[in-house]
C-alpha positions in Angstrom: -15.5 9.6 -9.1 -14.6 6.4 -6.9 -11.5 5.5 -6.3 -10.5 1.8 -4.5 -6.7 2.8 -3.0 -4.7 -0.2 -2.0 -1.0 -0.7 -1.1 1.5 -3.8 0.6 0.1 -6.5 -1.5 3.2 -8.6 -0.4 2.8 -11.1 -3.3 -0.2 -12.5 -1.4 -2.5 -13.7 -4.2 -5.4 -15.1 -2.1 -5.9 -12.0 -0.1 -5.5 -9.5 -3.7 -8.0 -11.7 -5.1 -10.5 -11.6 -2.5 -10.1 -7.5 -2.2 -10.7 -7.5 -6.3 -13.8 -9.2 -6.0 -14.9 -7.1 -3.1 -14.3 -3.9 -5.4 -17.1 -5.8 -7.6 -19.9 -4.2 -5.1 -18.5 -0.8 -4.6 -18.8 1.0 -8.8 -15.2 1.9 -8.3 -14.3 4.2 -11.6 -10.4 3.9 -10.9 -8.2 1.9 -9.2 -4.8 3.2 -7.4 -2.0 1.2 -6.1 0.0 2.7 -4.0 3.0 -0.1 -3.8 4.8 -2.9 -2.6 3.5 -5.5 -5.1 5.8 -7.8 -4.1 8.7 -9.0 -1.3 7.4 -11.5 1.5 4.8 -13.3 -0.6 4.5 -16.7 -2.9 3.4 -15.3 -6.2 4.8 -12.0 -7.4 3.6 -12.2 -11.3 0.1 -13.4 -10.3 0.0 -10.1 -8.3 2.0 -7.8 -10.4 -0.1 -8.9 -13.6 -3.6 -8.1 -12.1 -2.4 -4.9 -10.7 -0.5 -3.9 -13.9 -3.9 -4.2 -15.9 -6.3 -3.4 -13.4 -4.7 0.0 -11.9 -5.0 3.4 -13.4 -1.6 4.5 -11.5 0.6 2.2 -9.5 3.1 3.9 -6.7 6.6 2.1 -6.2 7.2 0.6 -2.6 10.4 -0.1 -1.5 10.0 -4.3 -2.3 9.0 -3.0 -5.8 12.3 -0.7 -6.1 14.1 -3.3 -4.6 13.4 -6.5 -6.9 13.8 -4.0 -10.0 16.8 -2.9 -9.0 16.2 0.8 -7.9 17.5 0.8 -4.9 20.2 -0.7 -2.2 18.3 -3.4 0.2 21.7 -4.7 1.6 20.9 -3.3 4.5 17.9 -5.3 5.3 17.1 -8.3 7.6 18.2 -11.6 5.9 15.0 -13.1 5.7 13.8 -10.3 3.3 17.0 -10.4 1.3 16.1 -13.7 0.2 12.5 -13.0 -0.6 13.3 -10.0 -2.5 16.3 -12.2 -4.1 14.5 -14.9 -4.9 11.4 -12.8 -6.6 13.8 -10.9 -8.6 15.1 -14.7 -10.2 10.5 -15.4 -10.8 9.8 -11.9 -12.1 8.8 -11.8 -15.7 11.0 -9.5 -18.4 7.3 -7.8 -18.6 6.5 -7.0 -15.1 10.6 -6.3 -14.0 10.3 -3.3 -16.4 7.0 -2.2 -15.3 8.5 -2.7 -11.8 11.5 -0.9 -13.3 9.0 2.4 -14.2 7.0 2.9 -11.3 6.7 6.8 -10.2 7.6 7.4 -7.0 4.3 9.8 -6.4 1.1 10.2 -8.3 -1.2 13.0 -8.6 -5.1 12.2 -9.1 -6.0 15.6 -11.4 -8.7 17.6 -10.2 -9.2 15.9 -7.1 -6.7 17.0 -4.7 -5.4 13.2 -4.6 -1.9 12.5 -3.9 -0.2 8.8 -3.9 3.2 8.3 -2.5 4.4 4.7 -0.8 5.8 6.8 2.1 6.1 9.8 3.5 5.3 12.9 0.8 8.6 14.6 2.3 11.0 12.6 1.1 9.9 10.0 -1.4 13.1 8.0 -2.2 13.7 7.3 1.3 10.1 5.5 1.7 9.8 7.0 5.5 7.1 5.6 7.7 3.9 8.1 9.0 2.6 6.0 11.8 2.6 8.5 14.3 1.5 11.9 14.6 4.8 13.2 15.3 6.2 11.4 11.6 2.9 13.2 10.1 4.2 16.3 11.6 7.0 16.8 9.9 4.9 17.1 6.4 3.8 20.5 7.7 6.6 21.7 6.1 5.7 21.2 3.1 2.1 22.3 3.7 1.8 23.9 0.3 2.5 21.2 -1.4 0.1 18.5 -0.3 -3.0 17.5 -1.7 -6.1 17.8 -0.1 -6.1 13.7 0.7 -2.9 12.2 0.4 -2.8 8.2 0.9 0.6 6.4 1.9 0.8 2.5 2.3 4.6 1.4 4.1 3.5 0.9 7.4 0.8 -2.1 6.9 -1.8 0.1 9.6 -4.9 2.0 8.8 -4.0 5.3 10.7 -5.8 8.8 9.8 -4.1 12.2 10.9 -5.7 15.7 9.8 -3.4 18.5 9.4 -3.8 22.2 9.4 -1.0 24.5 9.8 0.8 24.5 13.5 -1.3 21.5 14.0 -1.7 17.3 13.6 -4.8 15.2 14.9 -4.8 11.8 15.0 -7.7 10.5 14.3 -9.5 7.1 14.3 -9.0 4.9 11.7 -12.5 4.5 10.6 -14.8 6.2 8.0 -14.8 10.4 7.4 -15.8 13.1 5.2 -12.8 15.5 4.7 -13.5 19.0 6.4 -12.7 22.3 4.7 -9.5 23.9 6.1 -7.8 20.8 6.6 -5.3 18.1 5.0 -5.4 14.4 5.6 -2.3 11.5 5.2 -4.6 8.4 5.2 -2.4 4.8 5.6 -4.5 2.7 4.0 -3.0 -0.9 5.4 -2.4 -4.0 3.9 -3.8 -6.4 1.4 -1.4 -8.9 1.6 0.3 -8.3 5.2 -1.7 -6.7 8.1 0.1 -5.5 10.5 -2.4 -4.0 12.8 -4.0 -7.8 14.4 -6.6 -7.4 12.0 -6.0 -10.5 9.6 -8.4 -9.5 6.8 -7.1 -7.8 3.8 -7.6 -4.1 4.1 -8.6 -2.0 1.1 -10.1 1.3 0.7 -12.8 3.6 -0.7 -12.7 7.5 -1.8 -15.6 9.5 -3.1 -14.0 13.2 -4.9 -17.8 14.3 -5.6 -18.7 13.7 -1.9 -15.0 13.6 -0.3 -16.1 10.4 1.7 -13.5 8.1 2.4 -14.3 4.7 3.8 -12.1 1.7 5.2 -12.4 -1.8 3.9 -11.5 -5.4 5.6 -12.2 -8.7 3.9 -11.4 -12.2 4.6 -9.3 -14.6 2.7 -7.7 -17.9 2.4 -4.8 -17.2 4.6 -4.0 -21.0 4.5 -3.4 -21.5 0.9 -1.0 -18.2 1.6 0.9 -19.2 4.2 1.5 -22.9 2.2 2.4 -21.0 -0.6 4.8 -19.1 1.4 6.3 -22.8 2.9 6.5 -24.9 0.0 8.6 -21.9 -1.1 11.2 -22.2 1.7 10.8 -18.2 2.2 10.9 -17.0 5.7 7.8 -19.1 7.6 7.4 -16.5 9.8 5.8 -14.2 6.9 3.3 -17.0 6.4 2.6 -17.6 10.4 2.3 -13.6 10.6 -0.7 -13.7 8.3 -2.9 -16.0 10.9 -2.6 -13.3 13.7 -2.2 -10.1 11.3 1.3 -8.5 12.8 
């Protein structure tokens, strides 16, 4: 089967709906989202709606758990206070308790798939794998990972193969997995890149052939970033989507 695995949607519309219509081309059997619908973005039940129809399995982020009430964001910058604030006043009854039953991890069965938002290790605590040393900690729990597991969190595309006593970092571009190993696989952004890349970045995964392929697409980041000013959010989360950081 095909899988198209996306995370940190961000309540960007514009860039969700050009990654849909990019799916159109690649016979993806199941989609898989694996969090942050919304915080940052203009248009949380636009996004929320498609990906609560479209997705077989949709992870909670930290945003999501946030706006529905799951978890304590006091402790974050201002600026995101107010976003996730303000889309927890715009949220529909429908979505809030969709937001409200998100897993926190989803298994794919009989593919060796795992979906968390963060790190596999701890899963409330939506820790960040950007770095091999953050990927090494999941060692521990060798046993229990799947044979691909993708994380969002981060907003970069970062690949690291593990084997026991050992983590590779390697480029963040398109592999077959290899027998022996494991792989955590950040898929980036749809809706807030983080990497200077200002295209949407989706994914691709193949269980018959265990191909796995990155994804960027364009998108109108200027009806985005207006969206994001006219509603007096942050306007640094709509100038961030020009450069993609």
């Amino acid at each position: 089967m095909r899988f198209g695995v996306f995370s940190d949607v961000h309540a960007n519309i514009e860039a969700l709906s050009a990654v849909m219509e990019s799916y159109e081309s690649e016979s993806i059997d199941q989609f898989y989202c694996i969090g942050d619908v919304v915080g940052y973005g203009a248009s949380p039940n636009e996004c929320c709606d498609i990906i609560r129809n479209k997705t077989t399995a949709t992870i909670l982020g930290n945003h999501d758990a946030a706006v529905a009430g799951r978890m304590d964001y006091s402790y974050y910058y201002e600026a995101a206070r107010q976003a996730l604030d303000r889309h927890a006043s715009l949220i529909s009854d429908e979505n809030m308790q969709w937001l409200k039953q998100l897993p926190y991890k989803h298994e794919i069965a009989g593919t060796g798939v795992h979906l968390c938002h963060g790190s596999p290790l701890r899963l409330e605590e939506f820790d960040y794998i950007f770095a091999p040393e953050q990927a090494r900690e999941c060692l521990a729990i060798w046993d229990q990972l799947g044979d691909i597991t993708f994380i969002g969190h981060s907003h970069l595309c970062k690949v690291f193969a593990l084997r026991p006593g050992e983590v590779e970092e390697l480029p963040a571009k398109d592999f077959t997995l290899r027998k022996g190993y494991k792989y955590i696989v950040s898929v980036g952004s749809v809706g807030q890149p983080r990497d200077y890349d200002n295209r949407a970045s989706f994914t691709v995964f193949d269980s018959d052939t265990r191909e796995f392929q990155f994804k960027r697409v364009e998108y109108d980041i200027e009806s985005a970033a207006t969206k994001i000013f006219d509603e007096n959010l942050e306007r640094n989360f709509g100038h961030r989507l020009f450069i993609g950081v």
